[in-house]
C-alpha positions in Angstrom: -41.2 -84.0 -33.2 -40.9 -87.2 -31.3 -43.8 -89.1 -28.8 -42.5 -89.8 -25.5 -45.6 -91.6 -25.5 -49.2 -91.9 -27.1 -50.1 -88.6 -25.8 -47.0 -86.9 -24.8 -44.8 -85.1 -27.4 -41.4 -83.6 -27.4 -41.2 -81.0 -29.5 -37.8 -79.2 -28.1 -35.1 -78.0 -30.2 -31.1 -78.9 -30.4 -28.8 -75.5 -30.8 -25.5 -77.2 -31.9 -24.2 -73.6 -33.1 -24.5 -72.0 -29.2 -20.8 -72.1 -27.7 -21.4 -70.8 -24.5 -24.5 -71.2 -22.5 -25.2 -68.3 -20.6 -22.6 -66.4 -22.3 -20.2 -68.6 -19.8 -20.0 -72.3 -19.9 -18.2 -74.0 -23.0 -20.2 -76.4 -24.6 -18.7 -79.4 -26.7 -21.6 -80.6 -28.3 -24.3 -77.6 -28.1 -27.8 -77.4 -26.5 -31.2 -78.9 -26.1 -34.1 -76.6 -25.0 -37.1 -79.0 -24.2 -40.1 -78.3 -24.9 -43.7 -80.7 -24.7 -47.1 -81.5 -25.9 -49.5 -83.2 -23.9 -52.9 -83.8 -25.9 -55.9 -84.2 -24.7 -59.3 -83.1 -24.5 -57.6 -79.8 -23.7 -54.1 -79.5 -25.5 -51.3 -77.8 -23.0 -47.7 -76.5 -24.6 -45.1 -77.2 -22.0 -42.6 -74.4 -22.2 -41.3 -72.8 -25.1 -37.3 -72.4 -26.5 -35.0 -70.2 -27.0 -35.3 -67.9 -29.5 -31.9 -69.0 -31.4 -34.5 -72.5 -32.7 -37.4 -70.0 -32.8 -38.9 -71.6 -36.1 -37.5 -74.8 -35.5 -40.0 -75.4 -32.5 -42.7 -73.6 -34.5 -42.3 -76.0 -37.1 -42.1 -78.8 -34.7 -45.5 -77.5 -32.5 -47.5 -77.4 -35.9 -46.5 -80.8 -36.4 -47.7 -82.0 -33.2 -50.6 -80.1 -32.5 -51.8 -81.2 -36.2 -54.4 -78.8 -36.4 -55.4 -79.1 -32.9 -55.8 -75.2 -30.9 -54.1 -75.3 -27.4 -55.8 -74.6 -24.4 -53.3 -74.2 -22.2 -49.6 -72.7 -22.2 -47.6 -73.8 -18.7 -44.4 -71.9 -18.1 -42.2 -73.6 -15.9 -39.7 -71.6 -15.8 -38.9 -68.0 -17.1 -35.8 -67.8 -17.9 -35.4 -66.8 -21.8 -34.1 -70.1 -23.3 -37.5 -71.4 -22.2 -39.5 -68.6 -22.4 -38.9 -66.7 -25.4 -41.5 -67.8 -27.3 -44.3 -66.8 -25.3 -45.5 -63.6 -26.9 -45.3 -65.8 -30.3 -48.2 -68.3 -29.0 -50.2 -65.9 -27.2 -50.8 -63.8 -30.2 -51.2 -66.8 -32.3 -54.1 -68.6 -29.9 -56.0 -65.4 -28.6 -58.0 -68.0 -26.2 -55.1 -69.8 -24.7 -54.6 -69.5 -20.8 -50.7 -68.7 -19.7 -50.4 -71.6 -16.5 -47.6 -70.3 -14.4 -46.3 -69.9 -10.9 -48.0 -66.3 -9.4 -44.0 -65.1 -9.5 -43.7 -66.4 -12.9 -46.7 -64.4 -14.2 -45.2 -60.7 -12.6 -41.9 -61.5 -14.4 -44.1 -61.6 -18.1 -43.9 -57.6 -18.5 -39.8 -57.9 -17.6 -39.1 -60.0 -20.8 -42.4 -58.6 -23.2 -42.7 -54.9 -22.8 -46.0 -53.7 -23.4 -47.9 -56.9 -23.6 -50.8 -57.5 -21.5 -52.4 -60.9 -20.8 -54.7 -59.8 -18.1 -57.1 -62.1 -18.0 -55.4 -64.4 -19.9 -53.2 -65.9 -16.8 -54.0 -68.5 -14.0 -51.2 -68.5 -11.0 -50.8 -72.0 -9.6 -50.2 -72.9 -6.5 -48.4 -75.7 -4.4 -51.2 -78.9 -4.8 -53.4 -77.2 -7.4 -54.4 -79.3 -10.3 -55.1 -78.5 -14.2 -57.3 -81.3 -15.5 -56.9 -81.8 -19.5 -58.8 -84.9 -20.3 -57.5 -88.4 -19.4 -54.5 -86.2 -17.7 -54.1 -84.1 -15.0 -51.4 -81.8 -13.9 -50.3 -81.3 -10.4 -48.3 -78.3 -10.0 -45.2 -78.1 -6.9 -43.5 -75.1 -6.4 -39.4 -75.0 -6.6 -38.0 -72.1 -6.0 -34.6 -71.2 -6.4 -34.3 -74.3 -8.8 -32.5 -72.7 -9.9 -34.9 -69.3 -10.3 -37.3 -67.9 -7.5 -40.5 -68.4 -10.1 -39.6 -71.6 -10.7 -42.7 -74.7 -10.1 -43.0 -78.5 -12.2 -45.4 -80.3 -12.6 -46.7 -83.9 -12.4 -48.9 -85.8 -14.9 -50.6 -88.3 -12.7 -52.5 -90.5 -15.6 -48.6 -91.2 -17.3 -46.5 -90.5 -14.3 -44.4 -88.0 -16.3 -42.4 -85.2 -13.9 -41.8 -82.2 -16.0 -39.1 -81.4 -13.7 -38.2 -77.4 -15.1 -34.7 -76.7 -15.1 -33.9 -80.1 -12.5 -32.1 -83.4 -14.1 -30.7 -81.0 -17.0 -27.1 -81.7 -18.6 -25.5 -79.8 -21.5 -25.7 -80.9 -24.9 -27.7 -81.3 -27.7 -29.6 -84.3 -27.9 -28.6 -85.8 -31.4 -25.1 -86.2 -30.0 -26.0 -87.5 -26.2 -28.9 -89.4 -27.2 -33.1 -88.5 -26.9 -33.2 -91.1 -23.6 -31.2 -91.1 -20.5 -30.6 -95.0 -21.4 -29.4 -94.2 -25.3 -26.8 -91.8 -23.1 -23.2 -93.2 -22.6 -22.5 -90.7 -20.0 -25.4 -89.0 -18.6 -23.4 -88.2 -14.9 -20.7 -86.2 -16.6 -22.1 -83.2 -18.8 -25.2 -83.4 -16.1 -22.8 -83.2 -13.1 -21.3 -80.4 -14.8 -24.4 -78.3 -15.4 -25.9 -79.4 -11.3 -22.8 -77.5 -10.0 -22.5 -74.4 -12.4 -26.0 -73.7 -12.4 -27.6 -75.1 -9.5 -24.6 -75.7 -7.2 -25.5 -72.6 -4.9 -29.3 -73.9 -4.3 -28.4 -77.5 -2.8 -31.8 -76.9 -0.1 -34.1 -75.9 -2.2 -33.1 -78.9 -4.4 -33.6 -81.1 -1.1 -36.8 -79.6 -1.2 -37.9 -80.6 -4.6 -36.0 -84.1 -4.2 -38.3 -84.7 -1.2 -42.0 -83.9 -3.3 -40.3 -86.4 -5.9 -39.9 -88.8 -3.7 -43.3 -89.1 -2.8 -44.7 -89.0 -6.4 -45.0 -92.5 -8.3 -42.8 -90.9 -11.3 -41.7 -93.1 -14.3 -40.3 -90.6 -16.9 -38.5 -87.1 -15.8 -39.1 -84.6 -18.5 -36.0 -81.9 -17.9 -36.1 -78.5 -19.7 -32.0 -79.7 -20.9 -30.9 -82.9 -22.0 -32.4 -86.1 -22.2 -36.2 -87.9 -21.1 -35.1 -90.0 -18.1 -37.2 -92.9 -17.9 -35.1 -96.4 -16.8 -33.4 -96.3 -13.3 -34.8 -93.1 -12.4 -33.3 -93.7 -8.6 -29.9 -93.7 -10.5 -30.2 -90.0 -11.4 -32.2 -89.1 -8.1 -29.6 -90.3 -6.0 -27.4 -88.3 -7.9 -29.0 -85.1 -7.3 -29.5 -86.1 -3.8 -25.6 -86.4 -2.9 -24.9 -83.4 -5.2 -27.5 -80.8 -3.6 -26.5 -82.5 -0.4 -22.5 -81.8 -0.9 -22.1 -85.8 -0.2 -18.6 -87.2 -1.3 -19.6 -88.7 -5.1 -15.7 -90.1 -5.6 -13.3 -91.1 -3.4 -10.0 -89.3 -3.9 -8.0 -86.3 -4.0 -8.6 -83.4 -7.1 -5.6 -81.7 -7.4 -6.2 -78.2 -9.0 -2.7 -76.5 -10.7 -2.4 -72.7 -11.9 1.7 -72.2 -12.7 3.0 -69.1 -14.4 6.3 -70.4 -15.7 6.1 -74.7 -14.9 7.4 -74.9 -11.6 4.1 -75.2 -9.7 3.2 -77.9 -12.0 6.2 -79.6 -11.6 5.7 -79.5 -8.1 1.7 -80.3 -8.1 2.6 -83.8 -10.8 5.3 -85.0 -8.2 2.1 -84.3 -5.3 0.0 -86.8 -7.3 2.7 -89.0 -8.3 3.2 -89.1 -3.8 -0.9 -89.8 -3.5 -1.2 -92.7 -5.6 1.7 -94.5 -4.6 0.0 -93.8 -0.7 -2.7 -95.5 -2.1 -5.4 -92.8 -2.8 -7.8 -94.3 -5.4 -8.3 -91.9 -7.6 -6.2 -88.2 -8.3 -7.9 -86.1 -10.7 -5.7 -82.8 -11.8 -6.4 -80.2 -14.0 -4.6 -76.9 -15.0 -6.6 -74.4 -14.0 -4.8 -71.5 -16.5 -5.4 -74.1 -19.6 -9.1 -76.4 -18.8 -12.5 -74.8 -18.8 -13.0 -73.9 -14.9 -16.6 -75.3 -14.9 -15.1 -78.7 -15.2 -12.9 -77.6 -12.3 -15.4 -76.7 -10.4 -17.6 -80.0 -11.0 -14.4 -81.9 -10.0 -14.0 -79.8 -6.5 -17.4 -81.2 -5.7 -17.6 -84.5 -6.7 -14.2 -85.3 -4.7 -14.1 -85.0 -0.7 -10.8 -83.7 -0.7 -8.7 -81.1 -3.1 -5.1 -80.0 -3.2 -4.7 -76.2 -4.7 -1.5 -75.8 -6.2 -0.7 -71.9 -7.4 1.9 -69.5 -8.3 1.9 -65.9 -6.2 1.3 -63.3 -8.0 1.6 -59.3 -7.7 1.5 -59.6 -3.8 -1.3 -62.2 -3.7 -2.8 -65.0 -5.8 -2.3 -66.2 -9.7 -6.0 -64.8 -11.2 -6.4 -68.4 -12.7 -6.4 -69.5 -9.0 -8.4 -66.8 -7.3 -11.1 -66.7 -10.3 -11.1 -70.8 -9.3 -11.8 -70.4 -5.8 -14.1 -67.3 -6.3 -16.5 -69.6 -7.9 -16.5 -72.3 -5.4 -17.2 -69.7 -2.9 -20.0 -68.5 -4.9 -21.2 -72.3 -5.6 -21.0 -72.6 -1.8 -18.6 -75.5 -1.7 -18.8 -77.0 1.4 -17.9 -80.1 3.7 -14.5 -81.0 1.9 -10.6 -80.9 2.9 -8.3 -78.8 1.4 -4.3 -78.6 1.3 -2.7 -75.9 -0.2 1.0 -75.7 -1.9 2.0 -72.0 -3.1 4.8 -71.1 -5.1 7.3 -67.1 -4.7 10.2 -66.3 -6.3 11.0 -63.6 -3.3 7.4 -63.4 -0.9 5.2 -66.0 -1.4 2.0 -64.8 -0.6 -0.7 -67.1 -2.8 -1.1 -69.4 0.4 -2.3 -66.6 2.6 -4.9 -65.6 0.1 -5.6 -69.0 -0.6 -6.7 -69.5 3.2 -8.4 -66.6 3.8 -10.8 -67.4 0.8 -11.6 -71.2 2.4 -11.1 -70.0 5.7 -14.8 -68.1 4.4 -16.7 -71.3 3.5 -18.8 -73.6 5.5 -17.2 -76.8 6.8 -14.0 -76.5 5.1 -10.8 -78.2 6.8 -7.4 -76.7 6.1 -4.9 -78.9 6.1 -1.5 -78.5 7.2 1.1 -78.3 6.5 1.3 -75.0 3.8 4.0 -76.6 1.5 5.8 -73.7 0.0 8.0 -73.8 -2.9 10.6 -71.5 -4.2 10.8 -71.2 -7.7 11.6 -74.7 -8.4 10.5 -77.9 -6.6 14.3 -79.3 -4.9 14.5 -82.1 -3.6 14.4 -80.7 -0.2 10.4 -80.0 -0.7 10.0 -83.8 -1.3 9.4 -84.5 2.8 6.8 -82.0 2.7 4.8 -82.9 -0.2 4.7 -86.6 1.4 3.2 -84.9 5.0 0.6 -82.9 3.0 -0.2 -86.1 1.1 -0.3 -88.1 4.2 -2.2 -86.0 6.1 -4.9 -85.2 3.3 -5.5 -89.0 3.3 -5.8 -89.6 6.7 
């Protein structure tokens, strides 16, 4: 248990066991599921965890609540690593009042079978208020942030935005610090997580960046990662040229998936070509080797990408194709692309390639197709210098 201040407690819970979140995205340094206290008059529990730290947070909520009996529990969000504990309180405080979104309150009998709080629920809408005491909660909806039941909440006596699912990053927060300022590199694990979990939903992310902007916030309270409370218009204008596909970096990512070397070789030489035409930055990863999240975080924050891949049984290497398929599915958008393919007998990765961006909003292709065959000779040189050249133009 910690005080974010004199009446506002965290008590969340760090997983550093959890290797995957959602069963899909590596994680380095494990997991916080945040979870609050506000006290008051009338006590409200902010959220719940996952039920990996169940007693953990019990533990911690005892703590904070010190004998106190909450009033209120508000659910910001459904989704089971902050929700899972909901049956748990309900039985324990008969009288307690579930505060969620109307959508929030049908999902209850998805995740607790055969638990009924009728009567014990109040559905908030856009504007509506929940007075405790000395605070007050103003509730805003945000759908599809990244859930359809989704709402936060603004404490107007403290200024605190518990902002649901919104400013998150992975990792626990005994290794990336309890404050955004105590954090060395809040952009980068938080970049991360915007794109793999939110990436799809950049308008309704406008639309919650746009109620912010109008609310006189001084701490951001995130369901993940750390309390935000010094340069908050450093991480809001963040979000803002992520959810609006802005250009973050200047530069050229240059994503590689070779079978035997020779599309590597080929895709090092490209990069060795950009810098010395002055691009400021190449980024490069190996998309059969690095964890694809980061490569998809990188294909955003860059306005320009070179996909270098092998062919592969009549069409595209998986790594590749798996690569792309989840930029298609994170809506990637606004960028230029150049595309170098590698065949032993019938290339045919570049025609796949293109037909997959060819799909996606705002993408340029960019000619020329370098093709390589087998090995990179010295004869493909004159056509890796185009591609570069016309990529930076």
């Amino acid at each position: 248990m910690k005080k974010i201040t004199d009446s506002i407690f965290y008590i969340g819970a760090d997983d550093l066991t959890l290797d995957l979140f959602e069963s899909q995205y590596i994680l380095e340094d494990g997991m916080a599921y945040n979870s609050y206290l506000i006290k008051d008059d009338k006590t409200a529990i902010m959220d719940t965890v996952d039920a990996r730290c169940a007693e953990e947070w019990k533990a911690y909520l005892q703590e904070a609540l010190g004998g106190t009996v909450p009033s209120y529990l508000v659910v910001h969000h459904m989704e089971p690593d902050h929700s899972a504990l909901i049956a748990w309180a309900m039985e324990k405080w008969p009288q307690m009042q579930l505060v969620a979104s109307a959508k929030a309150i049908q999902m209850l009998s998805q995740f607790f079978d055969g638990v009924s709080y009728e009567g014990r629920t109040m559905a908030m809408k856009e504007g509506d208020t929940l007075p405790l005491g000395a605070h007050t909660l103003k509730f805003f909806g945000a759908p599809m942030v990244h859930w359809p039941e989704v709402m936060v909440s603004f404490e107007e006596s403290e200024k605190v935005l518990f902002s649901a699912d919104a400013f998150g990053k992975f990792g626990a927060l005994s290794k990336c610090g309890f404050f955004g300022d105590e954090d060395g590199d809040w952009a980068c694990e938080a970049r991360r997580y915007y794109f793999n979990i939110c990436g799809k939903y950049g308008i309704p992310v406008q639309t919650l960046l746009k109620k912010v902007s109008a609310l006189p916030v001084s701490i951001i309270a995130p369901l993940h990662g750390p309390i935000l409370r010094q340069g908050l218009e450093q991480y809001i204008g963040l979000y803002n040229i992520w959810s609006s596909y802005g250009v973050e970096t200047e530069g050229v990512f240059v994503a590689v998936a070779s079978i035997h070397g020779g599309t590597m070789e080929a895709a090092k030489k490209l990069a060795e070509i950009l810098k010395a035409k002055g691009c400021p930055k190449v980024a490069m990863a190996d998309l059969t080797r690095e964890d694809q999240a980061e490569a998809v975080e990188d294909a955003f924050r860059y306005g320009k990408m070179i996909v270098c891949a092998a062919s592969y049984d009549a069409g595209l290497f998986p790594p590749a194709h798996s690569f792309i398929h989840h930029l298609q599915d994170k809506v990637w958008q606004k960028r230029r692309v150049g595309l170098v393919e590698n065949g032993s007998w019938a290339p045919s990765a570049g025609r796949v390639m293109k037909e997959m961006f060819s799909s996606m909003k705002d993408v340029e292709i960019v000619e020329p197709v370098v093709t390589i065959r087998s090995r990179m000779k010295e004869a493909d040189i004159p056509a890796l210098e185009k591609l570069a050249e016309t990529i930076l133009a």
